[in-house]
C-alpha positions in Angstrom: -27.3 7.8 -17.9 -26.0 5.3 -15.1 -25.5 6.9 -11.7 -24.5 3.7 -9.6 -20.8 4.7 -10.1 -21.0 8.1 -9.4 -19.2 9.3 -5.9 -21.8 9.9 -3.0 -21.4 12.2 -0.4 -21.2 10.8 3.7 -21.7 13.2 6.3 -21.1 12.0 10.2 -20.4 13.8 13.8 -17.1 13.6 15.4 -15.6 15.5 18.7 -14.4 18.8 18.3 -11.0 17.0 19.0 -11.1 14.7 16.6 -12.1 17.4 13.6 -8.7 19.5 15.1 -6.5 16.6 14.8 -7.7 15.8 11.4 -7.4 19.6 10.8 -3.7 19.6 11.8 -2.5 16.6 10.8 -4.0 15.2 7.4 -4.2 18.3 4.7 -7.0 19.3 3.0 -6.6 17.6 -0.4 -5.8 14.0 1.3 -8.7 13.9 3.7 -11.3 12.8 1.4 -8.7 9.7 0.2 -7.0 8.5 3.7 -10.5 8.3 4.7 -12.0 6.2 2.4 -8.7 4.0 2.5 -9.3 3.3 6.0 -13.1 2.9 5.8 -12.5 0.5 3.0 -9.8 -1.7 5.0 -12.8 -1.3 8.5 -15.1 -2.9 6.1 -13.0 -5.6 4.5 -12.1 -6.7 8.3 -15.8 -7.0 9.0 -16.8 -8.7 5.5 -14.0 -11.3 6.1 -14.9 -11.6 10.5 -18.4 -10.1 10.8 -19.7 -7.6 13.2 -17.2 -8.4 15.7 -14.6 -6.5 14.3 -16.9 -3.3 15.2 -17.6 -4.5 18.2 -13.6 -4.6 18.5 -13.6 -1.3 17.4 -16.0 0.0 19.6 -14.3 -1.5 22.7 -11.0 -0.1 22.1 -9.5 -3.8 21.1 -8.3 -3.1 17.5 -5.3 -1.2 16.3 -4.1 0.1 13.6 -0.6 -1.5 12.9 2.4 0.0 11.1 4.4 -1.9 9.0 7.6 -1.4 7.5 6.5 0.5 3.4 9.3 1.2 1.3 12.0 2.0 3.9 9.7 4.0 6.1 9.9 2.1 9.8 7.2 1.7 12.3 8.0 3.1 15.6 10.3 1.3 17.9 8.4 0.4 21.1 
């Protein structure tokens, strides 16, 4: 039996913080998925513009932007 499509687990330290916020603001059942969402859009960005989208990352220079979905709007600024 084929295991190359079966799920693997990743494990990684964050702040105390950050586990809180993720705690209080993303419930338990959607965790799992908004994360892999985002770490799928991270690593499209850096297949499509290399390593200097982490390097972005890393320095604070990229942010996530809302856009206007289905008659939810982005913040005015």
């Amino acid at each position: 039996m084929s295991k190359e499509n079966d799920p693997v687990r990743a494990s990684m330290r964050i702040s105390r913080e950050t586990h809180e916020r993720l705690e209080t603001l993303i419930p338990w059942g959607m965790r799992r998925d908004v994360l892999e969402v985002v770490l799928q859009l991270v690593l499209d960005a850096i297949e499509e513009d290399g390593m200097v989208v982490a390097g972005a990352i890393l320095d604070g220079k990229f942010k996530l932007v809302r856009v206007e979905v289905q008659g939810i709007q982005p913040p005015r600024e």
